[in-house]
C-alpha positions in Angstrom: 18.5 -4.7 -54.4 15.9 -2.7 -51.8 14.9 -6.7 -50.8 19.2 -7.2 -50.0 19.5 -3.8 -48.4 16.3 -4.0 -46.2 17.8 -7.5 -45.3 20.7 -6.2 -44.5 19.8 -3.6 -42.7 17.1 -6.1 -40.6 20.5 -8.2 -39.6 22.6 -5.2 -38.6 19.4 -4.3 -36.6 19.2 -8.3 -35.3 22.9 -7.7 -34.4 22.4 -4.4 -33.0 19.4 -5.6 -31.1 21.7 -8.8 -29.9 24.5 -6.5 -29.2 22.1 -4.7 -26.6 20.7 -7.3 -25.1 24.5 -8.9 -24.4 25.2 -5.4 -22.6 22.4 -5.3 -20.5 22.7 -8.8 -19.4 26.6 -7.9 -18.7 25.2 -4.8 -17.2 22.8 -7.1 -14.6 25.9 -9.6 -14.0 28.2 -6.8 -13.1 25.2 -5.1 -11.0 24.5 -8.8 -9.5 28.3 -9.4 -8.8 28.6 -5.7 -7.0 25.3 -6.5 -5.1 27.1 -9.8 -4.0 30.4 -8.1 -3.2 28.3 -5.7 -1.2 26.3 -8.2 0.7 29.4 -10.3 1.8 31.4 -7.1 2.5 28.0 -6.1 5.2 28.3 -9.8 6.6 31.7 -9.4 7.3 31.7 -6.1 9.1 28.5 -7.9 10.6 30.7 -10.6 12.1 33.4 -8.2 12.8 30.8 -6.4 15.0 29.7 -9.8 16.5 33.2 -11.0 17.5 33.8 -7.9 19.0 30.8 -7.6 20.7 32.2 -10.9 21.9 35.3 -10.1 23.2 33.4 -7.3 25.2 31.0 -9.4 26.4 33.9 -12.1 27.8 36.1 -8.8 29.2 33.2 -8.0 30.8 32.5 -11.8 32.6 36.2 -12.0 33.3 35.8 -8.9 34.8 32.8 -9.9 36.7 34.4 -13.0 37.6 37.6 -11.2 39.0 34.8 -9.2 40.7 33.3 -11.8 43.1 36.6 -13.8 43.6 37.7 -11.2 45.1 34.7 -10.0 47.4 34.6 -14.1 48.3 37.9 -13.4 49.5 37.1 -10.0 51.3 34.4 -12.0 52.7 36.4 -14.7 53.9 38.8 -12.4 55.0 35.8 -10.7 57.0 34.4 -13.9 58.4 38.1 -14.5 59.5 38.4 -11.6 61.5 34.5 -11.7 62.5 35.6 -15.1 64.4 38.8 -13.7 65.5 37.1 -10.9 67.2 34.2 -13.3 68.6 37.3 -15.4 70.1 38.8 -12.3 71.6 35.1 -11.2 73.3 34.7 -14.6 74.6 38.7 -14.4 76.5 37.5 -10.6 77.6 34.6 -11.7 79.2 36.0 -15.5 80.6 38.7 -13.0 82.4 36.1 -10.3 83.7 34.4 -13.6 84.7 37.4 -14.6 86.8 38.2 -11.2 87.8 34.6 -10.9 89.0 35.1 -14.7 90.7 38.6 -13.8 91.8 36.7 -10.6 93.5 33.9 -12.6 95.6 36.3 -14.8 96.8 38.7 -11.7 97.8 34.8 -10.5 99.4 34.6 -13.1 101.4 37.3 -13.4 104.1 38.2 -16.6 105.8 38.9 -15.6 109.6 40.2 -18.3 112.0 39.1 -18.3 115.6 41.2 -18.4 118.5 41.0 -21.7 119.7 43.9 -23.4 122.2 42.7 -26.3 122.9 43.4 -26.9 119.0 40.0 -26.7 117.7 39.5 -24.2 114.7 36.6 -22.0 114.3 36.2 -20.7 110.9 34.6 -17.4 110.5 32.8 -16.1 106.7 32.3 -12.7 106.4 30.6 -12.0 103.3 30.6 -8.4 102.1 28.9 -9.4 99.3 25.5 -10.4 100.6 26.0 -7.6 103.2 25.4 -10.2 106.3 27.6 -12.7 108.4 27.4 -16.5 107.9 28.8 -18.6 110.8 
């Protein structure tokens, strides 16, 4: 009877022992699983953070983009009016050219001589070279 009772006793210990071992090996899978869940839970705020950093990072090129399209076209607008005022300077100084010609010519003074028996004499006064030329 002691032999049955210390045998029985061993088994309920066997099961008890088994019975422990089957909730600490449940206890590790549910720690595993959670340490899973948590790991794919960081990766996906990871690649939240990634996409948005992303998205940021094209805003930002598109801005950049906008950016230079735009000083192209203030510089073409620029170059437009740097050649529009470079055509204008050359007109201003073709006319004070002329003026200036225009002037000489007024300078110098075309006198005709008397002459009846139908000869001319022409006469050159220029004022600007302070002297007479005959």
């Amino acid at each position: 009877m002691e032999e049955e009772k210390e045998e029985e006793k061993e088994e309920e210990e066997k099961e008890e022992e088994e019975m422990e071992e089957e909730k600490e090996e449940e206890e590790e899978m549910e720690e595993k699983e959670e340490e899973e869940m948590e790991e794919e839970e960081e990766e996906e705020e990871m690649d939240e953070k990634e996409g948005e950093e992303e998205k940021e990072e094209e805003k930002e090129n598109e801005e950049k983009e906008e950016e230079m399209e735009e000083n192209k076209d203030r510089s073409n607008e620029n170059t437009g009016r740097q050649f529009k005022d470079r055509d204008q300077e050359k007109k201003k100084s073709t006319q004070t050219k002329n003026k200036e010609n225009n002037n000489i010519e007024r300078d110098n003074l075309v006198c005709p001589g008397v002459g009846l028996d139908g000869t001319l004499k022409v006469h050159v006064v220029s004022f600007l070279y302070g002297g007479e030329v005959e």
